[in-house]
C-alpha positions, -999 to 999 in steps of 0.1 A, spaced: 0 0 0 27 24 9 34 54 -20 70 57 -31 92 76 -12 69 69 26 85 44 43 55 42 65 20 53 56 -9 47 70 -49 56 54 -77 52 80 -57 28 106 -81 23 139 -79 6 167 -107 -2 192 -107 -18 225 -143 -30 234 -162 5 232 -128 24 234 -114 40 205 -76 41 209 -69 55 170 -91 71 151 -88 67 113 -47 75 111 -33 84 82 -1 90 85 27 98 59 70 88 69 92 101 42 121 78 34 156 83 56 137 109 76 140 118 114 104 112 123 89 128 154 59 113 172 47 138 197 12 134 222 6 138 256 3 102 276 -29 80 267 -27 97 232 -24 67 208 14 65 202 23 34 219 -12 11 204 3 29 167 40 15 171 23 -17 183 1 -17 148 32 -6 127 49 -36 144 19 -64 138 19 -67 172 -19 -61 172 -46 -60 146 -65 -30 138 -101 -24 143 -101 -10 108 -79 10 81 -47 4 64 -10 3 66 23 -3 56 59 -3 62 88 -4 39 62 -16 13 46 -44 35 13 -48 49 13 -46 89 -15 -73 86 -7 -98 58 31 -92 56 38 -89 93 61 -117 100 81 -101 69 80 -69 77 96 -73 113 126 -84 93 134 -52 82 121 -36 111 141 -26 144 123 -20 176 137 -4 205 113 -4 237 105 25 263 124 5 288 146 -25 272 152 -52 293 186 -73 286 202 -102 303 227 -86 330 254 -114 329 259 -109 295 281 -82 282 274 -58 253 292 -81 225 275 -112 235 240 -94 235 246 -82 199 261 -113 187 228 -131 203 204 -109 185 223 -109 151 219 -145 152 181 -140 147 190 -126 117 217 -138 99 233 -173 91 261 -168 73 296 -172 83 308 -165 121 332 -137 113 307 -122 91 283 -119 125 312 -103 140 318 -79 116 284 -67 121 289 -62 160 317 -43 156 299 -19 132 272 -18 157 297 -5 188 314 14 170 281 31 159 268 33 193 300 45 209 303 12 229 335 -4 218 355 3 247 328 -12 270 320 -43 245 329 -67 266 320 -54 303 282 -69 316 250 -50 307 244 -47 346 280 -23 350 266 0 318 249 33 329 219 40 313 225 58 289 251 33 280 221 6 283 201 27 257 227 32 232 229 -9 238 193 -9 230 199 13 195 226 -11 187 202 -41 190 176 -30 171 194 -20 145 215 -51 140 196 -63 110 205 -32 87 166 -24 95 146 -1 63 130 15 94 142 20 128 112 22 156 123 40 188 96 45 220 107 70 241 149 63 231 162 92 252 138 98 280 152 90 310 189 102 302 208 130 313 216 160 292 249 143 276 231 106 269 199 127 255 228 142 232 248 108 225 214 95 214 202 120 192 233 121 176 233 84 170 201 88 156 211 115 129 240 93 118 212 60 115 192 83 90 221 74 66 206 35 65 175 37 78 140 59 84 136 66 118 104 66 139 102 77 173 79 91 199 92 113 227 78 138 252 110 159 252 100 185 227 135 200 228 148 170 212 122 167 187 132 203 173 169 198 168 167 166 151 133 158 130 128 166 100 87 162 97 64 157 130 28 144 137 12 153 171 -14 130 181 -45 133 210 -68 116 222 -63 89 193 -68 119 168 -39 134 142 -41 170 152 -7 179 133 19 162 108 38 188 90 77 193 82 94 206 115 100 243 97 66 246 88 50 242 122 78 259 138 63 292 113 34 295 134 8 270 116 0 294 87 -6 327 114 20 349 105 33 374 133 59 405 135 80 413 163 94 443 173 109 464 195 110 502 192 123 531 217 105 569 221 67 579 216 55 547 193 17 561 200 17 577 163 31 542 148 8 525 167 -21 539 153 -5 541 117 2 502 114 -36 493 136 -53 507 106 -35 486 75 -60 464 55 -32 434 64 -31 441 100 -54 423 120 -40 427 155 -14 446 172 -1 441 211 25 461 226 42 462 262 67 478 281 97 458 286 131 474 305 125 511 288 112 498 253 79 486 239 77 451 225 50 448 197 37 415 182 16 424 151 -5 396 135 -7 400 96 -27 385 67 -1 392 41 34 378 47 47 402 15 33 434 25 43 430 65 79 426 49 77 453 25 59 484 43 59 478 83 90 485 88 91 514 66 63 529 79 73 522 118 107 542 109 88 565 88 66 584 115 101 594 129 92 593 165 107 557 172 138 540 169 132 503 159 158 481 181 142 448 168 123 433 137 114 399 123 87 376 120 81 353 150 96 316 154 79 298 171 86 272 201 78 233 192 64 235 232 41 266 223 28 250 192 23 218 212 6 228 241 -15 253 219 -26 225 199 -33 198 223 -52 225 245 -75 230 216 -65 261 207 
């Protein structure tokens, strides 16, 4: 089902639980080799999606498909090209890093030994772990244990790469070793993740969906939502008597709102506009124009990924 260049698409995918509607009718769209951010607040729908994207459960209804194969008739397939890496992934303590990695590559591959251990060492040396390769999983820290759990579920040379939550209990510096493990998977493989650590999701995705309630509210390229969701706004920030200006911009056909404050001696102005070419073309013109201001500041407003979010999800 899936279009060329999605590596994950989805038309109509639901999932019910008695009278409880999880997902309602998803469709969803992963471009290929992108950094895919799955945002919601808990009890949204992420986790019963990656479980549907995974075949781990059937849907109530709809469609979908990952690298080109059906979640429902191709699911034993598709989890061959398909790493998973759980919220909280659970490993056997005694065993170090290698031996973990040489286990789950045997799930996959039969070929020659050193071949299988050619493979591990790509996979440490991806994840940063070749100096601890051969220390137990129960001496790692965690975020050593979570770049362990990267390096496992990519092991098969996956199409797409499914990560729950990859970096949310780590510090600053293993939310950073993740993230940038992630950007250098995009090379080999799509990657799907949810998160509540909005932070992250701006630096790194390239496209987001924000789900609620089991309802897509959002899926737009990161840039795109960060502009404001199609509502353009000007800020500014002008010394002396801006009373004349004030009343000058208010009254422009492409002016629908203008706020101003004092802030520390200057006014701060955030003026809403209809027309991205004529607030670029005349505002700031006619601000300097009036010559009773001195304009410190000027540009159109960038918005927050947590503003958009919690704007969204609040209904608003």
């Amino acid at each position: 089902m899936a279009s060329q260049g999605f590596a994950i698409e989805t038309r109509g995918l639901t999932k019910r639980f008695g009278s409880f509607e999880a997902l309602k009718a998803l469709d969803l769209q992963v471009p290929a080799h992108s950094i895919f951010g799955f945002l919601g607040p808990n009890g949204a729908g992420k986790s019963t999606t990656i479980k549907l994207l995974l075949g781990l459960i059937r849907p109530s209804g709809g469609s979908g498909a990952v690298s080109g194969l059906d979640i429902v008739r191709d699911s034993v397939r598709l989890r061959r090209k398909v790493g998973y890496l759980a919220q909280e992934p659970r490993f056997y303590d005694h065993m170090t890093a290698r031996e973990t990695l040489r286990f789950a590559a045997r799930l996959f591959y039969t070929g020659p030994a050193d071949l299988i251990e050619s493979r591990v060492e790509e996979s440490l040396e991806l994840t940063g772990l070749a100096e601890k390769a051969d220390r137990p999983v129960k001496g790692l820290s965690g975020g050593e244990r979570q770049r362990l759990g990267i390096a496992q579920a990519q092991i098969n040379r996956p199409d797409v790469l499914i990560l729950d939550e990859p970096a949310a209990a780590l510090d600053p510096l293993g939310r950073r070793d993740v993230l940038a493990i992630m950007e250098r998977l995009r090379e080999q493989s799509t990657v799907f993740y949810s998160t509540h650590i909005l932070d992250d999701v701006q630096r790194v995705s390239d496209t987001v969906a924000i789900l609620n309630r089991g309802d897509l509210i959002a899926q737009a390229p990161i840039e795109q939502l960060l502009g404001g969701n199609g509502q353009a706004v000007y800020c500014l920030r002008v010394k002396g008597d801006d009373t004349e200006a004030r009343r000058l911009v208010s009254g422009q056909p492409w002016v629908t709102e203008l706020k101003a404050e004092p802030v520390n001696g200057h006014s701060r102005w955030t003026v809403t506009v209809t027309s991205d070419q004529a607030a670029e073309e005349l505002l700031l013109p006619m601000v300097l124009n009036t010559g009773t201001v001195h304009v410190v500041e000027f540009g159109r407003k960038k918005y927050n990924l947590e503003e958009i979010f919690v704007n969204m999800v609040g209904g608003n």
